[in-house]
C-alpha positions in Angstrom: -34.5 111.9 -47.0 -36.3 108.5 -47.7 -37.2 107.8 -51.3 -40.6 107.3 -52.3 -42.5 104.2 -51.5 -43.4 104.3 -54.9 -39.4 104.2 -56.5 -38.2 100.6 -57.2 -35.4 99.8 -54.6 -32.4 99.6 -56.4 -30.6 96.2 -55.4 -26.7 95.8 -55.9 -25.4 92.2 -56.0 -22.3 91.6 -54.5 -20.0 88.6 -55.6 -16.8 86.9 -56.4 -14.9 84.1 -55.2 -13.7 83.2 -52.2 -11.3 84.8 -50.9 -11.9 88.0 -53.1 -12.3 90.2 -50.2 -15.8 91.2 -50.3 -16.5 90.9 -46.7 -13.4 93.4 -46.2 -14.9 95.6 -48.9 -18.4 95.5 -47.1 -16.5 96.5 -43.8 -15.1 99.9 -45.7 -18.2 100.7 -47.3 -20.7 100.9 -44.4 -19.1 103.1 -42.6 -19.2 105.8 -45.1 -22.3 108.4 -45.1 -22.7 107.2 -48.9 -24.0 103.6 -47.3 -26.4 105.5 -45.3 -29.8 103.6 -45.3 -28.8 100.6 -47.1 -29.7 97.0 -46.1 -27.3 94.4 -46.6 -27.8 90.6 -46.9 -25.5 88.5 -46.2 -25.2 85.2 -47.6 -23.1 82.7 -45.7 -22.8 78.9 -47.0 -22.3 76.5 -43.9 -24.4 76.0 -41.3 -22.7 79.1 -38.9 -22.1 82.6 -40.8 -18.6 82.9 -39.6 -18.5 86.0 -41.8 -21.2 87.9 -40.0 -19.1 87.7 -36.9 -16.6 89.9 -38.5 -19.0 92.0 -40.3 -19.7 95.1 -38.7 -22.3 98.0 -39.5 -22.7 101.8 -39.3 -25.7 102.7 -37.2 -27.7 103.8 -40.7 -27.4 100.3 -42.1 -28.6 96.9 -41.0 -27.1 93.8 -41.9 -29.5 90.4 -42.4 -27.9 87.2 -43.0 -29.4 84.4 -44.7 -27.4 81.3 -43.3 -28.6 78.0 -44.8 -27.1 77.7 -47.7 -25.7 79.1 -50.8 -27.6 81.9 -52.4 -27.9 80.3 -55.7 -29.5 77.1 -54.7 -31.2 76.2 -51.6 -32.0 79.6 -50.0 -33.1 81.5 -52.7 -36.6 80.9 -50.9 -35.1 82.6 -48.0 -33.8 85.2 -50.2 -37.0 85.9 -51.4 -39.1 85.8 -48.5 -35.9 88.4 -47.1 -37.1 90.3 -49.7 -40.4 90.6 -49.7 -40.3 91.0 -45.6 -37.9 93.8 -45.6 -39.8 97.0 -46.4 -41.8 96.2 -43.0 -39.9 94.3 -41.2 -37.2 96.9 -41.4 -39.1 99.9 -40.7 -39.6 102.7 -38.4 -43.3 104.0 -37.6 -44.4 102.7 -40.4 -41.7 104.2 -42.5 -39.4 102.0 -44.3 -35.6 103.1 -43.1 -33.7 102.2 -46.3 -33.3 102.7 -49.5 -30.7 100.7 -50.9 -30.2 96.9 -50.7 -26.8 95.2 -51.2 -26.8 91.5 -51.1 -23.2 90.0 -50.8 -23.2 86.1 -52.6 -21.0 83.1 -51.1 -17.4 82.7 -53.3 -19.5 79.9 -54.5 -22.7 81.4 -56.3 -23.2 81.7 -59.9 -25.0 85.0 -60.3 -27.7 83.8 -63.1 -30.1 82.3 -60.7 -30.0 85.3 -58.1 -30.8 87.6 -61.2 -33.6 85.3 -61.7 -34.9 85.4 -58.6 -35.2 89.0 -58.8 -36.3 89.2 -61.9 -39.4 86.8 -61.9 -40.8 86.8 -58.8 -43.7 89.3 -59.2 -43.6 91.3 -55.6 -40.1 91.6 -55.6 -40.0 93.4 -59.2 -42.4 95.9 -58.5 -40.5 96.3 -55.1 -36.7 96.5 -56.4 -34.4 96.9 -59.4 -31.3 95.9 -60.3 -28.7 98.6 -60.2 -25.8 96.5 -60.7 -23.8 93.5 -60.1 -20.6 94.3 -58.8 -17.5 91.3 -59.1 -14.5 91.4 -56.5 -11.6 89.5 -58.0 -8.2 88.6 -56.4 -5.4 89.7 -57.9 -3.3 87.4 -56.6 -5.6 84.3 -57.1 -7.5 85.5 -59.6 -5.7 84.2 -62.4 -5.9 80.4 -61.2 -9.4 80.8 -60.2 -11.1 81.8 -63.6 -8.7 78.6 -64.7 -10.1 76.4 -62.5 -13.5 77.5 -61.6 -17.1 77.8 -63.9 -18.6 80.3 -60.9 -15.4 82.9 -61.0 -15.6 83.4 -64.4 -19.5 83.4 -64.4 -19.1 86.0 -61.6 -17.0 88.1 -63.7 -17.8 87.7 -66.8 -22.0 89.0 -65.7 -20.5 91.6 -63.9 -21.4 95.6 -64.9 -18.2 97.0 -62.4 -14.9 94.7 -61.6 -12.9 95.6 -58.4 -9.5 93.8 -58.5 -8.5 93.5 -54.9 -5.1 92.6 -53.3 -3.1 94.6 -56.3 -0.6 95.4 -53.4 0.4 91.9 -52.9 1.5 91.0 -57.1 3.8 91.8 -59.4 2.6 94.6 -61.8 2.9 92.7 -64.5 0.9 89.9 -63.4 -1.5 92.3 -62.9 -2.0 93.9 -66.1 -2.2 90.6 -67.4 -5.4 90.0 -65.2 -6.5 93.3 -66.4 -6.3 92.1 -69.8 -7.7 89.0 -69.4 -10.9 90.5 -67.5 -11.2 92.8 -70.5 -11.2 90.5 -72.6 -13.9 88.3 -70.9 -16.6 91.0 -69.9 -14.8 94.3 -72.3 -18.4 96.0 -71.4 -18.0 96.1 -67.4 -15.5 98.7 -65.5 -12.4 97.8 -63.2 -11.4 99.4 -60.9 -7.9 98.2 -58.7 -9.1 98.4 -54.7 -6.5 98.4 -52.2 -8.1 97.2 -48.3 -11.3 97.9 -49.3 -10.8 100.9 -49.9 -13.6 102.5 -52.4 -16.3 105.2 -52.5 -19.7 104.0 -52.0 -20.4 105.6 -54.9 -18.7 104.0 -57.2 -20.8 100.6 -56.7 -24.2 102.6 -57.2 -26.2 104.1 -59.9 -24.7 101.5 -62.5 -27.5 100.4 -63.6 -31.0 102.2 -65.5 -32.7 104.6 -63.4 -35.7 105.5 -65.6 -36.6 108.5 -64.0 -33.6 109.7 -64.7 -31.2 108.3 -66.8 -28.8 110.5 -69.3 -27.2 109.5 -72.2 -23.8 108.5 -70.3 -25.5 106.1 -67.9 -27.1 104.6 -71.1 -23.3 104.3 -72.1 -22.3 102.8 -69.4 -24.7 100.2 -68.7 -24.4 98.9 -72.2 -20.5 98.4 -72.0 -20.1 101.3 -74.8 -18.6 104.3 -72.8 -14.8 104.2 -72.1 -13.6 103.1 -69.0 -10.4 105.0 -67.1 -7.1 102.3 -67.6 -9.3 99.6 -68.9 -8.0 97.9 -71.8 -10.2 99.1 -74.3 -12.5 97.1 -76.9 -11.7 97.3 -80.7 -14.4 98.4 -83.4 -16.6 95.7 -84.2 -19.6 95.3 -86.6 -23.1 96.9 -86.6 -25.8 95.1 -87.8 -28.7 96.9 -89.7 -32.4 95.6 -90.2 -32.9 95.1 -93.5 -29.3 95.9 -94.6 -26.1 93.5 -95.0 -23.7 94.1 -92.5 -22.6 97.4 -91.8 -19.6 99.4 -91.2 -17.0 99.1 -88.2 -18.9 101.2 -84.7 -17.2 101.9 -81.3 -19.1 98.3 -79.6 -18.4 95.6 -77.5 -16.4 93.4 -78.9 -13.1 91.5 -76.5 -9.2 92.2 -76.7 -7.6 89.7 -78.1 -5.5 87.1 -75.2 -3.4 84.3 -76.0 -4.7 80.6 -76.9 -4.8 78.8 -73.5 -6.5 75.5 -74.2 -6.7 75.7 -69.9 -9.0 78.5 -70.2 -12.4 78.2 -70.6 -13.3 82.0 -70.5 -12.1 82.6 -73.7 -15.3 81.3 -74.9 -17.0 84.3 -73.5 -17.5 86.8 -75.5 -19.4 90.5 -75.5 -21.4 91.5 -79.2 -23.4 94.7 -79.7 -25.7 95.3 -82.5 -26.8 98.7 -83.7 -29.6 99.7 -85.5 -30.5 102.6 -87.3 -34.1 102.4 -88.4 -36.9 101.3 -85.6 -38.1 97.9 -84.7 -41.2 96.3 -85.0 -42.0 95.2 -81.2 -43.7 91.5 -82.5 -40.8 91.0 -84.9 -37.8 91.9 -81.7 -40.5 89.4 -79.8 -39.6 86.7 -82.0 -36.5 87.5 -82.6 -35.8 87.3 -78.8 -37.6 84.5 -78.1 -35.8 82.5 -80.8 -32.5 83.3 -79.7 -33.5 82.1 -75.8 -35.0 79.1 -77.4 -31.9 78.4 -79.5 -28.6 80.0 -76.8 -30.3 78.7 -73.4 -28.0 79.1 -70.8 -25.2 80.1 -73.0 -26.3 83.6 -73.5 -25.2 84.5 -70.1 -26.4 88.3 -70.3 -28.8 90.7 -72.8 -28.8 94.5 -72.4 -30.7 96.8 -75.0 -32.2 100.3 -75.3 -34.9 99.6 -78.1 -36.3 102.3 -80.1 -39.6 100.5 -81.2 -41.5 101.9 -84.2 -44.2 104.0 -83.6 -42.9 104.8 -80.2 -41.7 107.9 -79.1 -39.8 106.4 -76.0 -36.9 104.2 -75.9 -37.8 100.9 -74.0 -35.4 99.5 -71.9 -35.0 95.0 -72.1 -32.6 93.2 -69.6 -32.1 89.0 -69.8 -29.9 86.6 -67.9 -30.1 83.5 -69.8 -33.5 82.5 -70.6 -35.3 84.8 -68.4 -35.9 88.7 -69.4 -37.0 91.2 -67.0 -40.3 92.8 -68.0 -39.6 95.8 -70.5 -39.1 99.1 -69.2 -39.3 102.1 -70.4 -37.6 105.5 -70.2 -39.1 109.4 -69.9 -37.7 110.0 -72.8 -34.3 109.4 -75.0 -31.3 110.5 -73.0 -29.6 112.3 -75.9 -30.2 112.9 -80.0 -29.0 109.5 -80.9 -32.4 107.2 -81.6 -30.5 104.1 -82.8 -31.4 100.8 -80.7 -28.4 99.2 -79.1 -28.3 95.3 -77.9 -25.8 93.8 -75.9 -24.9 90.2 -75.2 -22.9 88.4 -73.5 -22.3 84.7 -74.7 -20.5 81.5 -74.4 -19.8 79.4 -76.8 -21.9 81.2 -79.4 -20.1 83.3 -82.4 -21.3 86.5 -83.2 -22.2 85.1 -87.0 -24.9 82.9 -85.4 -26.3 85.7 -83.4 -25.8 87.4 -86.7 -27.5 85.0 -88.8 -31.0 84.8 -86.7 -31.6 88.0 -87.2 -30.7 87.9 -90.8 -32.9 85.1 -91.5 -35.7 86.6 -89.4 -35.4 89.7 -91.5 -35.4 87.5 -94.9 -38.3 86.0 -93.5 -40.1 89.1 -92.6 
């Protein structure tokens, strides 16, 4: 049955480098009932979309390709005018005839500017949502690729599920030591080991905040905070009270230790959750957001939180990539009994004692 014209269309971004497999992946996946009314895009970088050739589509789902360029840079126009086109241009009677968009990057694109797109231009944010951003990463290549590559470990590090393809074709211990080093880069998102594209459509939706309906282990698992099946798991890290010093050790997001390789640059990236216990002032989180954009830029690749502001009864929902937020949303109500606010970032090149010490100082301050 359609969804409401009135439901944000939940959007899933699908990247990782070349080579990855996502094309196979997207081959797999829309033949299952599960891909049923989806739209995909598909973003080819040359001037001919070799890809699309091979890419092949249930009868439910309809692929568009956006052909000039890379996603990330010069057709993001054509992204967005894709976008805002689609709910007519792709209907039937004057009914839209999907409900689901999946938009598969070049090897090439950084994620942070797509995410932009979606988030700032005004028609497509009352149109869509982000449900998740979903990384393929070779496990065969993968390795030399976040070595030797800014976009592959962007890609994964911004990702909220991780499919390692091509497990078949290594040795199981260069694999876990992918595994590990994934965790350790982005210890919030979810792998998952894919073998010919082989996965269940459902498994790449629904990752991200539905407000209509969201539960307390959805909450868990968009924040990074819910344990993931054979994923090297996070150690306890610190929570960080208003008004109080820091607190004692919670379950959060911070990475599994890997081995000093001066070669790789994504052990700069690093996951840090804050809890707080008491509610927050919505001017004072304000400042304390904008100071932080202001001061991280681009190096705070990603910010998730579930706010509880003071005098709310609520929770609100905040979601950045970089310097750019998505507006606040807000849920029905709190999924479950626990009213603490969580926030999530993940960083490069920024300790968690500096992330640490804005607040502190704004709370000194306050």
């Amino acid at each position: 049955m359609p969804a409401s014209t009135d439901t944000p269309i939940p959007i899933t971004l699908l990247t990782g480098f070349l080579g990855s497999g996502k094309t196979t992946l997207l081959n797999r996946l829309v033949r299952q009932p599960g891909m049923n009314r989806t739209l995909v895009v598909i973003n080819e970088f040359g001037e001919i979309g070799l890809d699309h050739q091979l890419f092949s589509a249930s009868r439910e789902t309809e692929p568009v390709a956006l052909e000039s360029g890379c996603l990330c840079c010069t057709v993001r126009g054509d992204l967005v005018r894709t976008l805002r086109d689609a709910t007519w241009r792709f209907a039937r009677e004057g009914e839209r005839f999907f409900d689901r968009l999946v938009i598969e990057t070049t090897g090439l694109a950084d994620p942070a500017p797509i995410l932009h797109t979606l988030m700032t231009d005004a028609r497509i944010a009352r149109a869509y949502r982000l449900d998740g951003v979903v990384t393929c990463v070779d496990a065969v290549h993968g390795q030399a690729s976040l070595d030797a590559h800014d976009e592959a470990m962007k890609q994964a590090a911004m990702a909220d599920l991780l499919l390692i393809t091509k497990a078949d074709l290594t040795a199981a211990d260069t694999l876990a030591n992918l595994r590990a080093r994934l965790g350790a880069l982005n210890s919030g998102a979810r792998q998952m080991t894919v073998t010919h594209g082989h996965v269940d459509a459902s498994e790449l939706t629904d990752l991200g905040i539905d407000p209509q309906r969201a539960h307390g282990a959805d909450i868990e698992r968009w924040l990074g905070t819910a344990p993931a099946k054979n994923t090297p798991q996070p150690g306890a890290a610190t929570g960080l009270r208003l008004g109080a010093a820091v607190a004692s050790p919670t379950s959060t997001l911070m990475p599994t230790p890997v081995a000093n390789d001066p070669n790789r640059h994504d052990d700069r990236v690093r996951a840090h959750c804050f809890t707080f216990d008491t509610p927050i002032d919505a001017d004072r989180l304000e400042v304390w957001l904008q100071l932080m954009v202001s001061l991280m830029g681009e190096r705070m690749l990603r910010i998730k939180g579930l706010i509880h502001i003071a005098g709310e009864a609520r929770p609100a929902v905040i979601h950045g990539v970089q310097h750019i937020f998505h507006p606040m949303t807000w849920l029905d109500a709190w999924p479950d009994d626990d009213r603490r606010s969580r926030l999530v970032f993940i960083t490069r090149d920024i300790p968690r004692d500096s992330l640490a010490g804005i607040l502190a100082a704004l709370e000194a301050s306050a």
